[in-house]
N, C-alpha and C positions, 0 to 999 in steps of 0.2 A: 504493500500500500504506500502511496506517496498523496501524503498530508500538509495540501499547500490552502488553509481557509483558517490559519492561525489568531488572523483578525476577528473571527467569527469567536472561536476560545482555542484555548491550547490547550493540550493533553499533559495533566499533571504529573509533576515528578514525581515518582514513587517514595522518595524520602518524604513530599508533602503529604502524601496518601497516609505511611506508616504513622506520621507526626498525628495525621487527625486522628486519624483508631486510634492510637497510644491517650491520645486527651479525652478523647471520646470514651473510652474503656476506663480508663482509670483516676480521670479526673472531674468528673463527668458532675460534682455538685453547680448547685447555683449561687454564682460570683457575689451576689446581692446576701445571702444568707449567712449568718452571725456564726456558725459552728466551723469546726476546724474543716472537713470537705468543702463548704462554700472560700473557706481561706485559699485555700490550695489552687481553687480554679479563679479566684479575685488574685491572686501573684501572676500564674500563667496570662494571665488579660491584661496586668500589668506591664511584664515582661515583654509582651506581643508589641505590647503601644509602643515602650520603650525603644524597641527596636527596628519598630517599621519609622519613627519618626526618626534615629537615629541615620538609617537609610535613605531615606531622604532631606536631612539635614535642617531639621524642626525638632522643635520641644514637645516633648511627649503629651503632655495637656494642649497643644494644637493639634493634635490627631483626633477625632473621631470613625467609630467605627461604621459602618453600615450593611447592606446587602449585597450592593454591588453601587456600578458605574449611574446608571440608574435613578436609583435613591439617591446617589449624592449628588448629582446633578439635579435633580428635582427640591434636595435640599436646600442647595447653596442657592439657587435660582428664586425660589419662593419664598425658601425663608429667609433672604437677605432682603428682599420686596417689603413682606411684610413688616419685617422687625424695623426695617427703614421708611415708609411709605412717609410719615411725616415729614424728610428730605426734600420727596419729590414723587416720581411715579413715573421716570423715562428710564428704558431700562435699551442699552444699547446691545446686538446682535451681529452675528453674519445670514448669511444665505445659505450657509455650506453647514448647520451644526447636526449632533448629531438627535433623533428624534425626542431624545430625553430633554433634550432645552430646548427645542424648536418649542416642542406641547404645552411646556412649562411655558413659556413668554405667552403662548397663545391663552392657556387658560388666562394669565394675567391680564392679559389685552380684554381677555371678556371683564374681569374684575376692574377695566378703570383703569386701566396703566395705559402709556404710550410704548411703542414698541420701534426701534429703525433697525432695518436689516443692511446690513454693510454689504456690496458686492466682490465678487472676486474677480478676478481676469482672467484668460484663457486659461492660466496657468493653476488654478485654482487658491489665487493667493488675496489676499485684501491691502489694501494701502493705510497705512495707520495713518496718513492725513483724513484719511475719510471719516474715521473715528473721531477726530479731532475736528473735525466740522460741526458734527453730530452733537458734541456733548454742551448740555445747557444748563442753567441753574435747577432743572427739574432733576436731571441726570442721575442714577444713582448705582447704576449697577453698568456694568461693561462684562458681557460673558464671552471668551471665544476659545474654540477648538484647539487644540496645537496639533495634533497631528489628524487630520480628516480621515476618517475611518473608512472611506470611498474611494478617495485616490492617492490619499498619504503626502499631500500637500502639506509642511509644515507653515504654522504662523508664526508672525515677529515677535512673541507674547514679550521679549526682553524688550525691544521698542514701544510695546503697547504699557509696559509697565512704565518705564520713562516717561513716558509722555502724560500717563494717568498722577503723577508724583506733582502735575500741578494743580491739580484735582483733586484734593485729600477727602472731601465729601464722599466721592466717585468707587466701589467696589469694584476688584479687579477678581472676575471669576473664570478659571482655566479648567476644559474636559481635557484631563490627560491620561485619560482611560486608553489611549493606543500610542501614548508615546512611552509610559510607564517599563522600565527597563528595559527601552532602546535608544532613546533619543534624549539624552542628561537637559533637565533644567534647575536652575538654580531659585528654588521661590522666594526665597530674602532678598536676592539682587534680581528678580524679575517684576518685582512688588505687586507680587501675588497676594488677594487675601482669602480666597478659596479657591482647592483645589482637589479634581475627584481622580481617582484612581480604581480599579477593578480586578479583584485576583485573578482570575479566571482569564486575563488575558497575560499573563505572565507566569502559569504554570502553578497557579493557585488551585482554588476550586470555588464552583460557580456556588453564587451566593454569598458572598465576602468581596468586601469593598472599605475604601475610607474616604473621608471627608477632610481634608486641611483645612484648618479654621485660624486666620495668623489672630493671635491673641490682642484682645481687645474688642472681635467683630463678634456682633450678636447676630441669632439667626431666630428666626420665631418655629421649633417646631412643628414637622408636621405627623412626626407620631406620640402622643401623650397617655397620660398615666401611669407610669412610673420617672425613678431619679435616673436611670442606667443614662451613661454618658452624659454625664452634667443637665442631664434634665431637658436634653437637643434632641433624643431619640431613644426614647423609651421601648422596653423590651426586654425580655432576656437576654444576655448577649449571646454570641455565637463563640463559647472560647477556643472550643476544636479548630476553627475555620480561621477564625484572627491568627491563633497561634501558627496556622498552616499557613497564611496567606502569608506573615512575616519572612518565614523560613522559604517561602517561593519568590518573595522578590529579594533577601538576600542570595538565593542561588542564581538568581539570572542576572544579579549586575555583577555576579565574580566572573559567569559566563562571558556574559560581553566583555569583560576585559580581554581573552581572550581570543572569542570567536565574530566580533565581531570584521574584522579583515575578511574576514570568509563570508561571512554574509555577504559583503559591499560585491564580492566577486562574483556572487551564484545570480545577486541581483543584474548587475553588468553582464553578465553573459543571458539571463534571461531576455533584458531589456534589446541588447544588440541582438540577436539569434529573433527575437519575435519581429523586430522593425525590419527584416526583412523579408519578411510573408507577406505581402504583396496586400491582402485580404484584410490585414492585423493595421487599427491605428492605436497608437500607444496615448492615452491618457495624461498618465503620470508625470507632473515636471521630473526638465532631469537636475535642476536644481532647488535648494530647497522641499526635500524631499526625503520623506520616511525610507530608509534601508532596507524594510522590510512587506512593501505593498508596493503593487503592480498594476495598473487599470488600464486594462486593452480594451477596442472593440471587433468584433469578429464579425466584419460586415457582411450580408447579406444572410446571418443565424441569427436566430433568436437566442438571447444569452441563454435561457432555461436548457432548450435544444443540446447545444455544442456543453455544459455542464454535466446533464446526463451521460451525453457522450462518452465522455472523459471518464467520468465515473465507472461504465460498464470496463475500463481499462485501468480500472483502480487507481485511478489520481483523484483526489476530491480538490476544488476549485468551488467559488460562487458568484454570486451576478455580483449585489448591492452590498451593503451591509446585512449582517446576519437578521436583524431585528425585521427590514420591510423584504426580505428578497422572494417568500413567499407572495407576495403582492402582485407580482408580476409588473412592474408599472419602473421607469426608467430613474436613474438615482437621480436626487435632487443638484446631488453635487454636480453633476455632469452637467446638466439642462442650466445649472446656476452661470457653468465656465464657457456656456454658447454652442455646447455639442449636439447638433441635432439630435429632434426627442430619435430616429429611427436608428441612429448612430450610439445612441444612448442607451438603447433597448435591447442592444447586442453587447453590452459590456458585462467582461469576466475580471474578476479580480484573483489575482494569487495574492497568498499573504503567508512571509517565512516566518519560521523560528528559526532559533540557532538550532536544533536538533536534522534539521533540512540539509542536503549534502548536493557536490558538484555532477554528481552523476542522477539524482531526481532532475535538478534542475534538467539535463541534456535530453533524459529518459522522456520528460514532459513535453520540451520542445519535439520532439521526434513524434507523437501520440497527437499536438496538435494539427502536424503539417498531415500526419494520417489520417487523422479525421477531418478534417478540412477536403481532404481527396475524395476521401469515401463519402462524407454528405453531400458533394459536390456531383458524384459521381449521380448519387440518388435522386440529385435533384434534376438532372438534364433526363433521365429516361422517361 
């Protein structure tokens, strides 16, 4: 099997696995309860924070935990609105984000907020002047993508932060739920004040997530009735999953120290070997741009079509983002960067891990130009 839809999730490490049974099995009281069991699983919750915040270089009390990518993006987005509404009620955007903040601004927009969507250019990037056009005394929030989960277009989030540093009213919220150990940001010198992350795309396991909260920023809960997490997101926690999801993103940025050369090269040889399939237009800037995501279109297939395809040849590949590709209906990102909707309808995305090798990549190139032949073939008879 050749497993290229790692943007969709990635296939956890068995040391994350073993971590959750081991906390699962044996330490399995509740964090919140007074007795020496709930102690035991209140340190491991402790510990997890500790050290997912040390990894990404924040104070352990600016971590919050959550479910996934998700919930935090629905947190930071709503409940930075709410807890701030008195501010103002203008909450700035892109065109390109992903559906958890698009819906989030939307439901807001029904509640009475103003909402501006920033556009992108062919390349699937935004102009942080555009931002800075936008932003007015109502202003209160700035949310945007860092790495596009569609085409893997990185944003300027360090220039967006710069510039929001004259704006101190002004919330700076970052999805980096698909840059999350690949693509290093620094959130004190990017002047981040929220920021969401998701295990389960960095070899975690799905349903674990966190929230950065830079200390001082209120959010107005949206799940209540209990204190768990400072009284921002009530709940039992998930110790088994925290504790896993810490130990999956300490393994994958020791991995990228090493592997990630390799990656840059399977991507390069994907990128060059596809741009000359005549049929194939490539998506993806080749600057500024995710390591690890690929956005072709496969003209004259319908993406679902040439997917299955590949599949019956055991490669998994997918259209859009994991979230809308059952939809059938063409990615936002695309139609937002000027790609004809028919041109947009035929896009596959591959998306690596570092587990991914130079001979998948060749094997998969080889499987395209075949099946391109063969449906090619089927269609002229």
């Amino acid at each position: 099997m050749i497993y290229f839809d790692n943007s969709a999730t990635t296939k956890p490490y068995q040391e994350v696995i073993d971590s959750y049974v081991k906390v699962s099995s044996e330490y399995f009281g509740n964090p919140s309860s007074l007795h020496g069991i709930g102690g035991q699983a209140e340190k491991l919750l402790t510990q997890a924070r500790a050290q997912l915040a040390s990894l990404l270089n924040v104070k352990p009390s600016e971590i919050l935990f959550t479910s996934g990518g998700t919930e935090s993006n629905n947190l930071a987005v709503k409940g930075a609105a709410l807890a701030y509404k008195g501010r103002g009620r203008h909450i700035i955007t892109t065109e390109i984000e992903h559906a958890s903040v698009r819906e989030s601004v939307q439901q807001l927009e029904e509640a009475g907020f103003r909402i501006s969507y920033i556009p992108v250019n062919s390349d699937g990037h935004i102009d942080v002047r555009a931002i800075e056009q936008e932003i007015c005394d109502d202003t209160i929030i700035v949310s945007v993508i860092h790495v596009n989960n569609e085409v893997g277009s990185i944003q300027p989030v360090k220039e967006i932060g710069e510039l929001l540093k004259a704006f101190p009213k002004v919330l700076f919220h970052v999805d980096y739920v698909q840059g999350a150990g690949k693509v290093p940001i620094n959130l004190y010198e990017s002047g981040i004040d929220l920021c969401s992350i998701s295990g389960h795309k960095f070899h975690g396991l799905k349903g674990t997530g966190a929230l950065f909260i830079r200390e001082g920023v209120r959010l107005s809960p949206l799940l209540t009735g209990g204190s768990q997490e400072g009284k921002r997101r009530s709940g039992t926690e998930n110790v088994a999953g925290f504790v896993a999801m810490a130990k999956a993103l300490r393994m994958t940025l020791e991995r990228r120290d090493t592997k990630m050369p390799e990656m840059n090269q399977i991507m390069t040889t994907l990128r060059t070997e596809l741009a000359k399939i005549k049929q194939i237009v490539i998506h993806t800037p080749e600057e500024n741009a995710a390591p690890h995501i690929l956005n072709f279109s496969v003209e004259g297939f319908k993406a679902e079509v040439f997917v299955h395809a590949l599949e019956e040849m055991d490669i998994f590949v997918s259209t859009t983002s994991a979230c809308s590709s059952k939809r059938k209906s063409a990615g936002k990102t695309l139609l937002a960067m000027g790609v004809p909707a028919a041109q947009a309808e035929s896009a596959i995305r591959i998306s690596l891990s570092f587990d991914n090798t130079m001979d998948e990549a060749r094997r998969t190139i080889q499987a395209i130009e075949a099946t391109l032949k063969r449906l090619g073939e089927v269609m002229r008879k």
